[in-house]
N, CA, C and O atoms as a printed pandas DataFrame, in Angstrom:
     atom_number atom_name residue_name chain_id  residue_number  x_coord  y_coord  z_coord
0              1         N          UNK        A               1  -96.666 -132.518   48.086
1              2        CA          UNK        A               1  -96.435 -133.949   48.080
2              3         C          UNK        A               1  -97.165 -134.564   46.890
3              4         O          UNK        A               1  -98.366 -134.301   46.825
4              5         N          UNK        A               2  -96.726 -135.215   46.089
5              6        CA          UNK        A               2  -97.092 -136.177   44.971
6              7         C          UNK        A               2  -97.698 -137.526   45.408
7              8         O          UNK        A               2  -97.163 -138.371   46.125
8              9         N          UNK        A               3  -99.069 -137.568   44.766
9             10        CA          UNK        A               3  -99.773 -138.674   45.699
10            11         C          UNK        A               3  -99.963 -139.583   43.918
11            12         O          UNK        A               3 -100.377 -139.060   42.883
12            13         N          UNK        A               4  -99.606 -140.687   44.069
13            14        CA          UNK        A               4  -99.751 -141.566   42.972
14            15         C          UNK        A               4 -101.516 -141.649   42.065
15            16         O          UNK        A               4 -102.367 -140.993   42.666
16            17         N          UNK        A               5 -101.789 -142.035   41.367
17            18        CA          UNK        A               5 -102.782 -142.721   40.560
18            19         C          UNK        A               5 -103.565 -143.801   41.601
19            20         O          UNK        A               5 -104.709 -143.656   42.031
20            21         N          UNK        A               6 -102.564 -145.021   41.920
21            22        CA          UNK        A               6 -103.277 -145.945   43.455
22            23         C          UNK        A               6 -103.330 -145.536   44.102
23            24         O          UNK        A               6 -103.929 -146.273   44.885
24            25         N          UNK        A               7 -103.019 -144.265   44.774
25            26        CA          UNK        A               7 -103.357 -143.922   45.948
26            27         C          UNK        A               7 -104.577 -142.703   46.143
27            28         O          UNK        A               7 -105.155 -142.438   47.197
28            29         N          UNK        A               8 -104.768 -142.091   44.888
29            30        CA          UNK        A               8 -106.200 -141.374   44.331
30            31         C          UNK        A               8 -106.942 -141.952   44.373
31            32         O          UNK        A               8 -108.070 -141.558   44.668
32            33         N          UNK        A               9 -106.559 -143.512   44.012
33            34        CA          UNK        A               9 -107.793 -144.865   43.377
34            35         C          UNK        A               9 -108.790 -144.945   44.548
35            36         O          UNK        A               9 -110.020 -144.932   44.512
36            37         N          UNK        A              10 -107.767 -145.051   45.823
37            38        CA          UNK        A              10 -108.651 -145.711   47.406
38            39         C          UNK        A              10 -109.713 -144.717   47.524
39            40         O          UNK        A              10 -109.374 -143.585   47.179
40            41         N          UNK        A              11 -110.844 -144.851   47.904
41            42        CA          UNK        A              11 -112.084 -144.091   48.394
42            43         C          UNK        A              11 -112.803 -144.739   49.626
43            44         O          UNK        A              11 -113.598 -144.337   50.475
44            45         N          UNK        A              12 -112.379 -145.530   49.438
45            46        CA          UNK        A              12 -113.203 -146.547   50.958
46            47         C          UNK        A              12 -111.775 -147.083   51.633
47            48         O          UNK        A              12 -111.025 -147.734   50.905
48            49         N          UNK        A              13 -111.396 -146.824   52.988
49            50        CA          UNK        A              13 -110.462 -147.777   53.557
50            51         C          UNK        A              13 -110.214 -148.854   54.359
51            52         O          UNK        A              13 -109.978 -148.735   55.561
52            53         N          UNK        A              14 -110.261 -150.156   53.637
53            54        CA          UNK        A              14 -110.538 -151.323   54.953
54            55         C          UNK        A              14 -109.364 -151.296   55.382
55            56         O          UNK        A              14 -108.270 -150.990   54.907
56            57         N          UNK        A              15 -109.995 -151.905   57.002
57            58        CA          UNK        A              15 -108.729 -152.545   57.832
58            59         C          UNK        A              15 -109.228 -153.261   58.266
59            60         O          UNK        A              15 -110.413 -153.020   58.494
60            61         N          UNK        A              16 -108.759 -154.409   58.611
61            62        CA          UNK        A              16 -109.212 -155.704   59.395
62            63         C          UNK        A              16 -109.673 -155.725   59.993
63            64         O          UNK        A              16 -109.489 -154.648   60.560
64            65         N          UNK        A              17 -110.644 -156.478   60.717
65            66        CA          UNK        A              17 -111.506 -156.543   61.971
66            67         C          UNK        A              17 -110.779 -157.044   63.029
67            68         O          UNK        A              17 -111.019 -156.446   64.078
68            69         N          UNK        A              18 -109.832 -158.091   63.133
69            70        CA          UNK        A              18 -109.269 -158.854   63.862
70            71         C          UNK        A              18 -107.992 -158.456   63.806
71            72         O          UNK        A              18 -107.377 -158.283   62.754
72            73         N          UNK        A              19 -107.472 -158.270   65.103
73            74        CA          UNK        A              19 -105.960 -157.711   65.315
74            75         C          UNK        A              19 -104.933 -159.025   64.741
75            76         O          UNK        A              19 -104.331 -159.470   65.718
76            77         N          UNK        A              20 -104.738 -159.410   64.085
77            78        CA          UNK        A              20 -104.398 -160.498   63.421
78            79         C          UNK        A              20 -103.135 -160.709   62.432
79            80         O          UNK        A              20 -103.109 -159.849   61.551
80            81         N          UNK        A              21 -102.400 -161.366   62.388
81            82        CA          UNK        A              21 -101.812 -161.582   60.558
82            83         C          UNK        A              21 -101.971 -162.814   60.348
83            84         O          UNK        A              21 -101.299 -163.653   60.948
84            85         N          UNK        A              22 -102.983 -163.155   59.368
85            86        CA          UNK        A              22 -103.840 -164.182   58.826
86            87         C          UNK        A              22 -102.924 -165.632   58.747
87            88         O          UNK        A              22 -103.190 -166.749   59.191
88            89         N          UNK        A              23 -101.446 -165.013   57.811
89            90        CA          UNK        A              23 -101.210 -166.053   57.624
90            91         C          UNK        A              23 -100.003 -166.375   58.825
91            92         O          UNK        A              23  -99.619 -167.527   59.027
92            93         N          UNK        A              24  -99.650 -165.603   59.324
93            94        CA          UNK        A              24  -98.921 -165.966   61.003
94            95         C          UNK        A              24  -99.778 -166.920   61.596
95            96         O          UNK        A              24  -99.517 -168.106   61.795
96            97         N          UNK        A              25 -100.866 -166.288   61.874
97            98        CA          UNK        A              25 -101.570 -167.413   62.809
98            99         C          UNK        A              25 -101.818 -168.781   62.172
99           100         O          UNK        A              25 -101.830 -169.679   63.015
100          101         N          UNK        A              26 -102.041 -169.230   60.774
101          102        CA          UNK        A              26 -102.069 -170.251   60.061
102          103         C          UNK        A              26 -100.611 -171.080   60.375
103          104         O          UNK        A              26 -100.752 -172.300   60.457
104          105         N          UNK        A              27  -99.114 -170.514   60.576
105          106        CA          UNK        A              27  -97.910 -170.856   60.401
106          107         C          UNK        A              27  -97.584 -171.086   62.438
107          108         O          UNK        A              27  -96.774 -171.824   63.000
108          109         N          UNK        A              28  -98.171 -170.523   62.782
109          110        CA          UNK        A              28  -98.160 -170.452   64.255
110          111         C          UNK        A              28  -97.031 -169.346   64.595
111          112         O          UNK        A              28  -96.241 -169.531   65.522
112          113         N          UNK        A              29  -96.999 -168.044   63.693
113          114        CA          UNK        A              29  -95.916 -167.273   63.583
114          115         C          UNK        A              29  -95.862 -166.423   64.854
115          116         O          UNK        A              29  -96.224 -166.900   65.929
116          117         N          UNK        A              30  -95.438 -165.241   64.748
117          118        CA          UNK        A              30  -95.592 -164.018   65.035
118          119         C          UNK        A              30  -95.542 -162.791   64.475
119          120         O          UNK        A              30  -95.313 -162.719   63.268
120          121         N          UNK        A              31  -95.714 -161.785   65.126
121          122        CA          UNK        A              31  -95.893 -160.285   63.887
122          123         C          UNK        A              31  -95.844 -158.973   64.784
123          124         O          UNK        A              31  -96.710 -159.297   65.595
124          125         N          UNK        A              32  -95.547 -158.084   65.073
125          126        CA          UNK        A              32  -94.995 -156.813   64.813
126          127         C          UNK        A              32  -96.212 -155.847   64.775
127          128         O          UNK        A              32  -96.905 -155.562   65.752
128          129         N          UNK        A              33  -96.360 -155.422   63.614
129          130        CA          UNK        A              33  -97.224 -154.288   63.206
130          131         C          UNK        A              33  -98.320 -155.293   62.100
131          132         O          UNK        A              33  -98.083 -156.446   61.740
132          133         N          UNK        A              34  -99.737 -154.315   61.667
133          134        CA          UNK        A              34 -100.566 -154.833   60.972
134          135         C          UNK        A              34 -100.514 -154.120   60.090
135          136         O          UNK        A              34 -100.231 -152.944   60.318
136          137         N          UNK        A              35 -100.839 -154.684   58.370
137          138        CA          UNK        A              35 -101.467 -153.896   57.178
138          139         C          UNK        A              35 -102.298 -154.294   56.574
139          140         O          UNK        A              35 -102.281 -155.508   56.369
140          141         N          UNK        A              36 -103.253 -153.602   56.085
141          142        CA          UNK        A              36 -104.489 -153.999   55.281
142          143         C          UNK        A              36 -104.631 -153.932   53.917
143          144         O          UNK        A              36 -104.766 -152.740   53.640
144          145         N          UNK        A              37 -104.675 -154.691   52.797
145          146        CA          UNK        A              37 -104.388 -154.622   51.476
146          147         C          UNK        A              37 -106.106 -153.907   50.947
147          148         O          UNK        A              37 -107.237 -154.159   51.363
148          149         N          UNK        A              38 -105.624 -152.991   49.914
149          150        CA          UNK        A              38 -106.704 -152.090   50.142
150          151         C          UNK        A              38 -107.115 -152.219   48.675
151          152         O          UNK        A              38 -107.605 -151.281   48.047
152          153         N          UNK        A              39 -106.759 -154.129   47.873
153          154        CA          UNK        A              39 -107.391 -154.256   46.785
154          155         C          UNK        A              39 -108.376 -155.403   47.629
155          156         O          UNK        A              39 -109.596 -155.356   47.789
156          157         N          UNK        A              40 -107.548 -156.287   48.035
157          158        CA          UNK        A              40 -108.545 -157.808   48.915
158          159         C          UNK        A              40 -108.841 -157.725   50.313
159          160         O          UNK        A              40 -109.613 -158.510   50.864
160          161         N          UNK        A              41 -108.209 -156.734   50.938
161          162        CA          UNK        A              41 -108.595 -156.638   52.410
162          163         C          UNK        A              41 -107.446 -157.707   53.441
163          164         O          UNK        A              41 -107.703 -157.928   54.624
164          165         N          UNK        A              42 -106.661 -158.066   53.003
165          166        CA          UNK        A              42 -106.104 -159.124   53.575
166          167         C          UNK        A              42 -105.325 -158.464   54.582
167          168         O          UNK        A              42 -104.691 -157.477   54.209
168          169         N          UNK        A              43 -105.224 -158.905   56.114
169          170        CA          UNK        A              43 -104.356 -158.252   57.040
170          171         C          UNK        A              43 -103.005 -159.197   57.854
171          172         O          UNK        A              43 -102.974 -160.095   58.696
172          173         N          UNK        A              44 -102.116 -158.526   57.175
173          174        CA          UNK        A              44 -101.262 -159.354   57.231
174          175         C          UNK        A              44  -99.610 -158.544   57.810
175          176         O          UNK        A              44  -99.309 -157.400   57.468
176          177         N          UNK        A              45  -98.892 -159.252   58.539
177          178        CA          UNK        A              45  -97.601 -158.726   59.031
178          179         C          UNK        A              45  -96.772 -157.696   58.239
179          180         O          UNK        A              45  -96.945 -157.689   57.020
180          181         N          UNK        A              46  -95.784 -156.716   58.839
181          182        CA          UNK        A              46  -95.175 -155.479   57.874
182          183         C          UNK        A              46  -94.012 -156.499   58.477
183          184         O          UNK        A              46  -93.964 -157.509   59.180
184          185         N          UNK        A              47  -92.843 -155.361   57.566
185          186        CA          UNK        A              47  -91.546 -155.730   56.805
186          187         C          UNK        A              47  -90.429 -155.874   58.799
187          188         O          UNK        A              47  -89.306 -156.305   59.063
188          189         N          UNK        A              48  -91.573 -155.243   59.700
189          190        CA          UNK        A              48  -90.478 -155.704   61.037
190          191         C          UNK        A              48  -90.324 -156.809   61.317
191          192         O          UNK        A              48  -89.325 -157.420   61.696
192          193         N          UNK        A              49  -92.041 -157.317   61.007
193          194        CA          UNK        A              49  -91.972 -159.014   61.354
194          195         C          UNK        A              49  -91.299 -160.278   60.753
195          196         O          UNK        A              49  -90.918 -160.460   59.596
196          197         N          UNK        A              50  -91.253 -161.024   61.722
197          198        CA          UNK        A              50  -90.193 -162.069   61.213
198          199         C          UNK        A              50  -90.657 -162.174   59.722
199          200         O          UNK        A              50  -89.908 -161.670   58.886
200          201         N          UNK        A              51  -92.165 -162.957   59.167
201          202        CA          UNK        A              51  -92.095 -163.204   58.068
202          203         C          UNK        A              51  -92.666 -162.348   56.670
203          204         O          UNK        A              51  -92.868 -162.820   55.551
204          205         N          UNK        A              52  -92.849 -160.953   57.127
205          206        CA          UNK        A              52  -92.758 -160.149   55.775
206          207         C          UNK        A              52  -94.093 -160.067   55.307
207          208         O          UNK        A              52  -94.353 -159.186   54.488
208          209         N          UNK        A              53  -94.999 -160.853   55.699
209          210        CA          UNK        A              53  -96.214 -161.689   54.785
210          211         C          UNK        A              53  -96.805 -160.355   54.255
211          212         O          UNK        A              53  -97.174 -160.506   53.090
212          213         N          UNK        A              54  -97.030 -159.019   54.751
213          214        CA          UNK        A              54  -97.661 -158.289   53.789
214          215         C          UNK        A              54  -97.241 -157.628   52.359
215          216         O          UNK        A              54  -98.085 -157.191   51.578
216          217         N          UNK        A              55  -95.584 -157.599   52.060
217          218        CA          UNK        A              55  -94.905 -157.313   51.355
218          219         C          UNK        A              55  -94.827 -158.646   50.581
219          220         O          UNK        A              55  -95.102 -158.619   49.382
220          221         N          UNK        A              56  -94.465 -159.842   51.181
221          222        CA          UNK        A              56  -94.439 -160.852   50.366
222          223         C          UNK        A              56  -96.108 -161.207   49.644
223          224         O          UNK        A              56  -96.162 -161.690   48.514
224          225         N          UNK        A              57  -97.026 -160.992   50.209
225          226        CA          UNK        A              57  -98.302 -160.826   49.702
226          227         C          UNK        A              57  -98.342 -159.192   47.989
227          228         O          UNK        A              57  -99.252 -159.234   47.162
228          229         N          UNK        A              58  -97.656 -158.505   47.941
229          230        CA          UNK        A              58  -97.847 -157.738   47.046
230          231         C          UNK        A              58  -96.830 -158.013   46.195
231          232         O          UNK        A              58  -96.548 -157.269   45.255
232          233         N          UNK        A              59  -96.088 -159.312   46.516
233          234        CA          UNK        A              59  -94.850 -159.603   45.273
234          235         C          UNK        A              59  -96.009 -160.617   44.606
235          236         O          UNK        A              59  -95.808 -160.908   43.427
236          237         N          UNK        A              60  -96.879 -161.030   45.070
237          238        CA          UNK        A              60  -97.575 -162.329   45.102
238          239         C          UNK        A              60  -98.380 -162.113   43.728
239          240         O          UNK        A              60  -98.397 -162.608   42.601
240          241         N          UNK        A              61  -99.120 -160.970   44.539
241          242        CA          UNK        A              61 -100.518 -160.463   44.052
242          243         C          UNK        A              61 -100.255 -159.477   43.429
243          244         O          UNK        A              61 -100.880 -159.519   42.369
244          245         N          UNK        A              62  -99.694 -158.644   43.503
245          246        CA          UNK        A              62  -99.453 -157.146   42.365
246          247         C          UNK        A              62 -100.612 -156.226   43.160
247          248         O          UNK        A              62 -100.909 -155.165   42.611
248          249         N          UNK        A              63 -101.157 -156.502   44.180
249          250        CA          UNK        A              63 -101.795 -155.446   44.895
250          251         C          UNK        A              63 -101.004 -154.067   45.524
251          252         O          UNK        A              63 -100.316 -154.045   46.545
252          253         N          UNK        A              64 -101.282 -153.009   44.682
253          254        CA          UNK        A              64 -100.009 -152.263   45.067
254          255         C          UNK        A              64 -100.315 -151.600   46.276
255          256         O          UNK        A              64  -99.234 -151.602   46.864
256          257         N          UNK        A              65 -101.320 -150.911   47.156
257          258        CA          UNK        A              65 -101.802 -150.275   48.175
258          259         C          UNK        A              65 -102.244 -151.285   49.749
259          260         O          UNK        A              65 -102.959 -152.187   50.185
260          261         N          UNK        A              66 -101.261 -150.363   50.066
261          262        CA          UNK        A              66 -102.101 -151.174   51.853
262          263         C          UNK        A              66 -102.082 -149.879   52.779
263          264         O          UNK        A              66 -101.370 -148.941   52.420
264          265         N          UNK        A              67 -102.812 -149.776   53.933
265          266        CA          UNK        A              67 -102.943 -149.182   54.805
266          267         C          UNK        A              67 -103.001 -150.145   56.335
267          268         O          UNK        A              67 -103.643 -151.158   56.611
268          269         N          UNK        A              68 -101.715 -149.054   57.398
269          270        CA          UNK        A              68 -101.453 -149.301   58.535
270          271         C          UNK        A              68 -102.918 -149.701   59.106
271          272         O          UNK        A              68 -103.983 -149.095   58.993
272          273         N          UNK        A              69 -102.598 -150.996   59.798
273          274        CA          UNK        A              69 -104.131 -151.693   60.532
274          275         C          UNK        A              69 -103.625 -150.798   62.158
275          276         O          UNK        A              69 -104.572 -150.296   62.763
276          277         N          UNK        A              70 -102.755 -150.694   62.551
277          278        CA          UNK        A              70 -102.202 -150.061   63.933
278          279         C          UNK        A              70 -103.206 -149.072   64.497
279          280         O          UNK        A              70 -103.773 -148.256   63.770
280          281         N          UNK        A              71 -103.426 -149.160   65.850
281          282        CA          UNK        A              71 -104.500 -148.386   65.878
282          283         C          UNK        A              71 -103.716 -146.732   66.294
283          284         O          UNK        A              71 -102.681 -146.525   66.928
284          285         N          UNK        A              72 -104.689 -145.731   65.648
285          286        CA          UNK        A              72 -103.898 -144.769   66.017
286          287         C          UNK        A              72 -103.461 -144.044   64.502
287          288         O          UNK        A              72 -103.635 -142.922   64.025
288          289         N          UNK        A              73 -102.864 -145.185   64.064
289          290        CA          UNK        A              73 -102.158 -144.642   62.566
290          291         C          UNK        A              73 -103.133 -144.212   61.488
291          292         O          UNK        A              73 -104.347 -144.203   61.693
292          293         N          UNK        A              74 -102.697 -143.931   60.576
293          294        CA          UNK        A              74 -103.714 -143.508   59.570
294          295         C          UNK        A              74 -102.743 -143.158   58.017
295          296         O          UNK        A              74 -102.370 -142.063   57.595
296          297         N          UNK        A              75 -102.609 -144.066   57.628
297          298        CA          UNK        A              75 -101.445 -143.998   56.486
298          299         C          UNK        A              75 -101.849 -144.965   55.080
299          300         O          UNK        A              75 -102.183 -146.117   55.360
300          301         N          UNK        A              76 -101.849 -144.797   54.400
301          302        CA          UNK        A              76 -101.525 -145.543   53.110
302          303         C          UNK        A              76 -100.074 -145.330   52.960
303          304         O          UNK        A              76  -99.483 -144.332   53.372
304          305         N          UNK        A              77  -99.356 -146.659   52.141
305          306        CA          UNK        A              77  -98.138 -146.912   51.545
306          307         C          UNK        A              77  -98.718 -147.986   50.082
307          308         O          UNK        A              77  -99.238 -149.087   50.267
308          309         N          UNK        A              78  -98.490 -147.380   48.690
309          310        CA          UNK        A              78  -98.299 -147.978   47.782
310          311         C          UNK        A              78  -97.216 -148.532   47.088
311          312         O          UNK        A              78  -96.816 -147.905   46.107
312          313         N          UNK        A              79  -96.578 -149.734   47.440
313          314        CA          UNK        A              79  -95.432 -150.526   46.742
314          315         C          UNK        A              79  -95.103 -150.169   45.791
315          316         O          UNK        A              79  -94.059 -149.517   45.809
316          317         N          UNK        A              80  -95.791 -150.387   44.449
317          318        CA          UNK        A              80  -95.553 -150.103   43.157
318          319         C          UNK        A              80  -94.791 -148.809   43.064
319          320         O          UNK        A              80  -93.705 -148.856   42.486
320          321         N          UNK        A              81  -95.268 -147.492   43.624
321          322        CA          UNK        A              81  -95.035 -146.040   43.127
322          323         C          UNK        A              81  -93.488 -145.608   44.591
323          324         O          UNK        A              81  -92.492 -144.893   44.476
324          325         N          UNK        A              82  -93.979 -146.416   45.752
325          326        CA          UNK        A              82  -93.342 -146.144   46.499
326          327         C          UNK        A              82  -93.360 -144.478   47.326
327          328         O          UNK        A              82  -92.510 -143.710   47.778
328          329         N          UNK        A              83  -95.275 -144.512   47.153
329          330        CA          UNK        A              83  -95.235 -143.412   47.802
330          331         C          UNK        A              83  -96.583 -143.448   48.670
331          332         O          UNK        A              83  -97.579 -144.028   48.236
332          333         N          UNK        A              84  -96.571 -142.657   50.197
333          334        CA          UNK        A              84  -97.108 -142.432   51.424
334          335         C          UNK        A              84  -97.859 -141.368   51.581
335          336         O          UNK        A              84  -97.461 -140.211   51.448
336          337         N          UNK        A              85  -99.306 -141.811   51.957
337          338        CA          UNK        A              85 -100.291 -140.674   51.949
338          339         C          UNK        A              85 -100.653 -140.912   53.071
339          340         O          UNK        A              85 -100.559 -142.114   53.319
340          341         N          UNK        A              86 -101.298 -139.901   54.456
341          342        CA          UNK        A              86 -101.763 -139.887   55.511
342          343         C          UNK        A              86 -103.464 -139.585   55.365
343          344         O          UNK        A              86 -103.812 -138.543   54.810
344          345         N          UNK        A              87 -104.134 -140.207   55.703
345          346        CA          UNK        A              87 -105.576 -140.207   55.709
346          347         C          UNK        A              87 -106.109 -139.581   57.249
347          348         O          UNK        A              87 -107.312 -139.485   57.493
């Protein structure tokens, strides 16, 4: 398996403290699954939930790496390269 340049980069992996998507709860949304942006830490809704916010957060920001906040999981996904590493 071919693991990208960003995804070599990660050495420390945050995930949120709070079962949360930051900006759902700001919008009074809802959300699905959690991801953790693994340049700012931001934990925010995946691509099931109604509003996208963690994908729309890396069109935003150019943060290319996040990792599943889900408990249980253990994954990186980098946007940019479009490739999945299991931790």
């Amino acid at each position: 398996m071919t693991t990208c340049s960003h995804l070599k980069a990660i050495t420390d992996i945050k995930i949120g403290a709070d079962y949360v998507c930051e900006e759902c709860i700001k919008q009074n949304g809802t959300w699905m699954h959690l991801r953790t942006c693994q340049t700012c830490g931001a934990t925010l809704c995946c691509d099931d939930s109604p509003s996208q916010h963690i994908t729309k957060h890396y069109h935003e920001t150019d943060h290319p790496v996040v990792a599943s906040a889900e408990p249980g999981e253990q994954w990186l996904w980098c946007y940019k390269d479009g490739t999945f590493a299991e931790y």
